[in-house]
MMTF fields as JSON, N, C-alpha, C and O atoms, coordinates in Angstrom:
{
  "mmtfVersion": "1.0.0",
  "mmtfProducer": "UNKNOWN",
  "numBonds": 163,
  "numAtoms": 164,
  "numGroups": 41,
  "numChains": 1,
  "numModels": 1,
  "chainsPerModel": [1],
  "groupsPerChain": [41],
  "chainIdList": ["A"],
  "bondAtomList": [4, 2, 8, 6, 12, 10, 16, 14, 20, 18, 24, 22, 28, 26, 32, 30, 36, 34, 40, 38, 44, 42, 48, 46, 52, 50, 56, 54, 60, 58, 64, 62, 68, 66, 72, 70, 76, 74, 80, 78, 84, 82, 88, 86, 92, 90, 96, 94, 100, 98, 104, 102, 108, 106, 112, 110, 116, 114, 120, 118, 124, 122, 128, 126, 132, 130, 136, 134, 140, 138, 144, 142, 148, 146, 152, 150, 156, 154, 160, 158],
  "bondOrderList": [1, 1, 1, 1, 1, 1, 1, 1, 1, 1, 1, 1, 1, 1, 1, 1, 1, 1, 1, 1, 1, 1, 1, 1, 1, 1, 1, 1, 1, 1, 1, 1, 1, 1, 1, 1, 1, 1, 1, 1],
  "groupList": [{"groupName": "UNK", "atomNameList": ["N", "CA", "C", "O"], "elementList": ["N", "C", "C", "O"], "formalChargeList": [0, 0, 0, 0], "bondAtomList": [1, 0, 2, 1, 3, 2], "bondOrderList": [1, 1, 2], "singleLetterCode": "X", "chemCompType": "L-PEPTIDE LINKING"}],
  "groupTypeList": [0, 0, 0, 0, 0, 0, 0, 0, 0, 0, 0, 0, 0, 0, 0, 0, 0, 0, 0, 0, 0, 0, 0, 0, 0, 0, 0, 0, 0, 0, 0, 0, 0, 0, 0, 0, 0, 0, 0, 0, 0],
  "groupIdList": [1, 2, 3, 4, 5, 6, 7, 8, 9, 10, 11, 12, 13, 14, 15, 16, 17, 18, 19, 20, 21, 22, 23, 24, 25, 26, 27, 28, 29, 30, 31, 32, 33, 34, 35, 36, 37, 38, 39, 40, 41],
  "secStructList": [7, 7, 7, 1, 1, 7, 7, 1, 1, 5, 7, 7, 7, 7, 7, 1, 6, 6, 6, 7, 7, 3, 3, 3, 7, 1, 1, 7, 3, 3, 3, 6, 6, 6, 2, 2, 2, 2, 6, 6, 7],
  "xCoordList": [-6.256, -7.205, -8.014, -7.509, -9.093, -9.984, -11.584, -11.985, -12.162, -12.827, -14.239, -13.988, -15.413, -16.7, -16.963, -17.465, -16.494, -17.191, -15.587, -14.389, -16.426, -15.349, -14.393, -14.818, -13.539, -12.634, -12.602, -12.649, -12.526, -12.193, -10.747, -10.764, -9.884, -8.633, -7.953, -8.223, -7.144, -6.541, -5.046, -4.48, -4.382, -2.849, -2.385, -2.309, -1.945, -1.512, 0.339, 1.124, 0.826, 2.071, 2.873, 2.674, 4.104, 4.789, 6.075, 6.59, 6.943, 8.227, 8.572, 7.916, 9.556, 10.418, 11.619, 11.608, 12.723, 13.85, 14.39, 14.928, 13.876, 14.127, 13.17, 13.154, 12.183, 10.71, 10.234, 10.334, 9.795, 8.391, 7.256, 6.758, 6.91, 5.798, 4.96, 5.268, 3.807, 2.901, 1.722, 1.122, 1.245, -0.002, -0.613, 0.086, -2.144, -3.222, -4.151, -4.855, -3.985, -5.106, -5.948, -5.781, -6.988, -8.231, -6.924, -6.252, -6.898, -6.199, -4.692, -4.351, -3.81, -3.04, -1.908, -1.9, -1.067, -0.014, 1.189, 1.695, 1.612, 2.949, 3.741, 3.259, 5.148, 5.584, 6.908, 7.216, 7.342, 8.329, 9.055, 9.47, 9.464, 10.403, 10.291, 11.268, 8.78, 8.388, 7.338, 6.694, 7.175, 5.803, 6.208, 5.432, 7.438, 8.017, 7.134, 6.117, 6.738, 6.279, 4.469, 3.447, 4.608, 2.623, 2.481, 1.449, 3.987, 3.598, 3.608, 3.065, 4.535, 4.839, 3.279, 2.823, 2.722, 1.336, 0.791, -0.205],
  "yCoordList": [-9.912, -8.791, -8.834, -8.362, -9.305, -9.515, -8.651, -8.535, -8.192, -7.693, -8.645, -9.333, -8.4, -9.041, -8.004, -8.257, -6.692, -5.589, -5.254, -5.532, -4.6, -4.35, -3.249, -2.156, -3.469, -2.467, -1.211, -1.281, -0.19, 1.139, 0.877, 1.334, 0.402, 0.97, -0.765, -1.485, -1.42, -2.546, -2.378, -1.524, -2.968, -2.416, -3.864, -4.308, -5.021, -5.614, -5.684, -5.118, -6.409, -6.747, -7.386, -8.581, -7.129, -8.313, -8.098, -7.021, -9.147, -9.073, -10.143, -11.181, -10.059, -10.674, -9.838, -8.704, -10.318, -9.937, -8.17, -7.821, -7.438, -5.978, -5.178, -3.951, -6.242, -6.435, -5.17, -4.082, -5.176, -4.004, -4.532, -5.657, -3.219, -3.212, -1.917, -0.735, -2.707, -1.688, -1.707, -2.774, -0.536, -0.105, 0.593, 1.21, 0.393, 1.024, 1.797, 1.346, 3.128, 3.873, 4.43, 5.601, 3.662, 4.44, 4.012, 2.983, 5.492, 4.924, 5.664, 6.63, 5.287, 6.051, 4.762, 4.193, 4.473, 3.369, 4.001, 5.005, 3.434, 4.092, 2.806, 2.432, 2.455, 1.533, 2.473, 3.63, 1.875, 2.318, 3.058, 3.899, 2.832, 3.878, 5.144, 5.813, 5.655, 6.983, 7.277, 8.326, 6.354, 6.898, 7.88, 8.226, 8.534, 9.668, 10.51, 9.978, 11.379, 12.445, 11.851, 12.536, 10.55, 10.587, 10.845, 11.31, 10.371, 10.435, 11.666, 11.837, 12.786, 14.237, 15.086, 16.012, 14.32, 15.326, 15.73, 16.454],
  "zCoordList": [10.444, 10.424, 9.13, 8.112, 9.105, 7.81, 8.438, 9.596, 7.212, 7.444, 6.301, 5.311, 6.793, 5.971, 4.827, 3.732, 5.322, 4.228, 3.4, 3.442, 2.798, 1.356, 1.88, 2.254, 1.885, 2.496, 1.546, 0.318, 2.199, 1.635, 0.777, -0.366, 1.072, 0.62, 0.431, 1.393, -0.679, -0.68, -0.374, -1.057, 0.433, 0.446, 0.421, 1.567, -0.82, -1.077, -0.68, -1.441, 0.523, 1.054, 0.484, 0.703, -0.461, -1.089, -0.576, -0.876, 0.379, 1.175, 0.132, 0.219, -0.907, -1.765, -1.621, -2.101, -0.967, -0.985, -0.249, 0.802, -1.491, -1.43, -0.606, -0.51, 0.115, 0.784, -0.095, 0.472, -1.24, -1.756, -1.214, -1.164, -0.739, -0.218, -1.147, -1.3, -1.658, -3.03, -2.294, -2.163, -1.723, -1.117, -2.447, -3.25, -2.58, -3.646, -2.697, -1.794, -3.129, -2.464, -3.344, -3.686, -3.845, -4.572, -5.689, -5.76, -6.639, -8.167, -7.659, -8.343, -6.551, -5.826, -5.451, -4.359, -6.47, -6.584, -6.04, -6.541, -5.066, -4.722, -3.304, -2.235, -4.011, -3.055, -2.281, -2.566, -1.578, -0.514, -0.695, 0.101, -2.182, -2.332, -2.793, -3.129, -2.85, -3.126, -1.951, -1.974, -0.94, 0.238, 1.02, 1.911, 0.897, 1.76, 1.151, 1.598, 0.502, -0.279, 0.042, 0.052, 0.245, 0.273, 2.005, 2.487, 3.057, 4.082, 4.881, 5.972, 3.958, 4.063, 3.944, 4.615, 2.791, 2.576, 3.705, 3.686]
}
């Protein structure tokens, strides 16, 4: 899934082991183990 235009939002995937996964929203850093509280909003 690639896009030509600049994406709104970067959510960089890193599966190493403990699989973190670090999504960036705008200036909005938050990986797996705190996205309960961003997915509650």
């Amino acid at each position: 899934m690639e896009q030509t235009t600049t994406p709104v939002y970067e959510a960089p995937v890193v599966l190493d082991g403990g699989a973190v996964v670090m999504v960036t929203l705008g200036t909005n850093n938050f990986d797996t183990a705190d996205d309960t509280e961003y997915k509650n909003a």
